[in-house]
N, C-alpha and C positions, 0 to 999 in steps of 0.2 A: 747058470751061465758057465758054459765051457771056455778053454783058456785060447780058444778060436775066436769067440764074440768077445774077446777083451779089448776092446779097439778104448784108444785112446781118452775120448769123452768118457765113456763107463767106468775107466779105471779112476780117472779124478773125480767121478763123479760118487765112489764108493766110501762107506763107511770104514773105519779102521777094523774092526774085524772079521767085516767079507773082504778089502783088501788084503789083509792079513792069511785070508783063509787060499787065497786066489795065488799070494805069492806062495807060501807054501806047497802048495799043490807044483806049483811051476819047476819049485827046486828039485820035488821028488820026481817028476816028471824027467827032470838031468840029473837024476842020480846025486843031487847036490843036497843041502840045507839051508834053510831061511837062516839068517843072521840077524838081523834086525828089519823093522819098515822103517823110514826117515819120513819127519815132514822137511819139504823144500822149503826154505828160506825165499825162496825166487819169485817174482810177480810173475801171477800166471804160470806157476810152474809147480803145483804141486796137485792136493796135498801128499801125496805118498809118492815115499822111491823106497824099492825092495831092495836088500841088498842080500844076494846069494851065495853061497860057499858050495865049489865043486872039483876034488882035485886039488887043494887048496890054491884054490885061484877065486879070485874074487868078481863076480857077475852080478848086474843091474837088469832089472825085467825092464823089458823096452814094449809098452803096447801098443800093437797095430791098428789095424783098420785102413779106413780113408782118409788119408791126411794130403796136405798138405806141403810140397816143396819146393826147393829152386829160389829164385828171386826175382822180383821184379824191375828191374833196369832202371825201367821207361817212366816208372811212380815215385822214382828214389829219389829223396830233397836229400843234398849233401848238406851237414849242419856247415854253417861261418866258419870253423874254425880248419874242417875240411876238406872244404875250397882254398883257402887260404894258403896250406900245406901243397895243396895239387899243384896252385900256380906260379909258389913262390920257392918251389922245392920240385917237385916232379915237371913240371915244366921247364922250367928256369937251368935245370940240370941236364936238359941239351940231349934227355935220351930218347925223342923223336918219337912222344907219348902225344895221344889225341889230345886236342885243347878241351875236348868235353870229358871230365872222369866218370860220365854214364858209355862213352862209348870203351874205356879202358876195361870197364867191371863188366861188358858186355862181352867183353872177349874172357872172360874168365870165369862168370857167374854162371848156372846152369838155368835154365829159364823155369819160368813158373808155371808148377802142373798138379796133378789130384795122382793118386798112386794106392793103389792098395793094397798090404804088406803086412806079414804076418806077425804076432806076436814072437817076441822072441829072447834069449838070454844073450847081452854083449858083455865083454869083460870089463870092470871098471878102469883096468887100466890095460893100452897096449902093449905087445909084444916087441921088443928088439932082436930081429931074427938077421943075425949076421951069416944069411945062406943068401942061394943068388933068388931073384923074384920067379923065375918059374916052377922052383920046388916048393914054394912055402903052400900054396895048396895043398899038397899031397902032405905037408907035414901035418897040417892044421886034420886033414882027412882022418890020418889016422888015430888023432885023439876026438874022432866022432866029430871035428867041429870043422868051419867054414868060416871065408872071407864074407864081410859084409861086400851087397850090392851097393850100388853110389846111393842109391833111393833110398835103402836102410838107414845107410851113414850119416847124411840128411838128417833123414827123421830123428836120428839117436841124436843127435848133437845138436839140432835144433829144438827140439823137442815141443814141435808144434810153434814156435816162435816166427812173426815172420819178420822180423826185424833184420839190420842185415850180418848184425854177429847175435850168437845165441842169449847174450845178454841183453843187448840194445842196439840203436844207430850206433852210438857213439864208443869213444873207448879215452881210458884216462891220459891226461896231457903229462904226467908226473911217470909213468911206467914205461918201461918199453915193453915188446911184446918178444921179451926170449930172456934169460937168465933169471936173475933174484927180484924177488920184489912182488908186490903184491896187487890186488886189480880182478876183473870179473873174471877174465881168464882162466886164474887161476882155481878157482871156487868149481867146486862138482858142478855141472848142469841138472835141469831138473831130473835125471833120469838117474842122478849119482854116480855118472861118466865122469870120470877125468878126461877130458877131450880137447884138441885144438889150444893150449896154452901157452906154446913157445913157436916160434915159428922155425927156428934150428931145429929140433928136437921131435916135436908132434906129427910130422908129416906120415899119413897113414896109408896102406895100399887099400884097394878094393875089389873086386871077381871084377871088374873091369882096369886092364892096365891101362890103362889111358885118362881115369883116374883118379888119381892121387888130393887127400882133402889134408888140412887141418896143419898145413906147414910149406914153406917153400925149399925148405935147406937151408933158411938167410939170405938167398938171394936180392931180395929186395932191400935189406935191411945193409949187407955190403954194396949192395950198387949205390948205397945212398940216394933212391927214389923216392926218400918224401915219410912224414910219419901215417898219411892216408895208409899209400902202396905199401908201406911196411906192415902194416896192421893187416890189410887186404887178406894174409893169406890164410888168417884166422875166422875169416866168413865160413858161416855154413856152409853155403852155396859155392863158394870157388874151390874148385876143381883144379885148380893147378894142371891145366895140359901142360905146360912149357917143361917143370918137374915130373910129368910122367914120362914125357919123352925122354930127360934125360936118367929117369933111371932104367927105363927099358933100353939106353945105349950103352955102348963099351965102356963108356966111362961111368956108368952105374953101381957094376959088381964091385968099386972098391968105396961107393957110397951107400951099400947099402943095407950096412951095421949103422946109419943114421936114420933109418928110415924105420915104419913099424907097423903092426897087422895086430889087429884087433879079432879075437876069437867070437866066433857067434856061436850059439847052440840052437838047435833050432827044435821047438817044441810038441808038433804035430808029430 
């Protein structure tokens, strides 16, 4: 099996030393080294995460194929305690949000589609590139590497999950989702991503500036919109347009030492 037919079922479906043999090959492939394989901890999310050293930068094998992304709106049961939050917090707060929270996540969710998408190395963690957003391509070029597409970002951060954050529906009553403290968020994803954890802080670009996943800036979390909408921007699937647009405006370039770009390598 070539590291083209590595699609996602075959890699969980492998034993630990043809996984082992597969990551390896991947790392020399980018010039890197295997560092260890992990098993996931996570339902439905393992058994193996590679973790790679390249550059000394640290990179997770992400396997392609036909997967699965986006979300589905229109199937989504908000749990009781999410509703609750919508109507007695995001409504109630007078900011002229739909009375349905499926028609809110419609406007921000990317819809549900089949894609198929290379195998490939993303960094475990993001970069904070305090340059303006239309140079950081060319920066990422020069070290051989590249912006993830939205479909990638997805897939790495979901990691086959179709739930509507990469953990579950739901998210803990006791955390918030930015600063200290602890929660799924915070825990690698199956793929041994550090991804979408804060919503200040994680907000990541993609080879489409329009955009932008895994964080709002705080906006929702300052506008006081409700612990739902504040969680929101931690979905897979949302896209944040409202955040892409404002970092592709003039008031962008002094935000956007907050923002961050995730390196891919790509394998072929």
């Amino acid at each position: 099996m070539s590291l083209a037919d590595l699609t996602l079922a075959r890699w969980r479906a492998l034993d630990t030393a043809t996984a082992t043999r597969r990551a390896d090959e991947a790392a020399r492939r980018a010039g890197g080294r295997l560092l260890r394989l992990e098993t996931s901890p996570l339902p439905g999310g393992g058994p193996h995460r590679a973790v790679i050293e390249r550059a000394g930068e640290l990179y997770a094998l992400v396997p392609g194929g036909e997967v699965a992304v986006g979300f589905d709106v229109d199937a989504w049961q908000p749990l009781p305690e999410q509703l609750v939050s919508y109507r007695e917090e995001s409504l109630a707060g007078g900011f002229g949000f739909e009375t349905d929270p499926r028609e809110r996540l419609a406007q921000v969710m990317t819809p549900p589609r089949t894609v198929t998408l290379p195998t490939v190395l993303m960094a475990v963690e993001p970069r904070k590139l305090p340059e303006l957003p239309a140079l950081v391509p060319g920066l990422l070029a020069g070290e051989g590497l590249r912006l993830p597409r939205p479909d990638e970002w997805e897939h790495a951060c979901g990691a086959g999950a179709r739930t509507l954050f990469r953990w579950g529906d739901g998210y803990p009553a006791d955390v918030s989702p930015y600063g200290e403290g602890d929660g799924p968020h915070r825990a690698p994803n199956a793929f041994g991503l550090r991804i979408a954890s804060d919503v200040y802080d994680t907000a990541e670009m993609t080879s489409d500036p329009g955009s932008v996943y895994g964080g709002d800036g705080g906006e929702a979390v300052c506008g006081g919109y409700g612990s739902l909408l504040e969680w929101l921007p931690l979905a897979t699937a949302n896209r944040n347009p409202d955040t892409a647009a404002f970092l592709d405006g003039p008031e962008g370039e002094d935000m956007f030492a907050d923002f961050n770009a995730r390196p891919v390598i790509d394998l072929d």
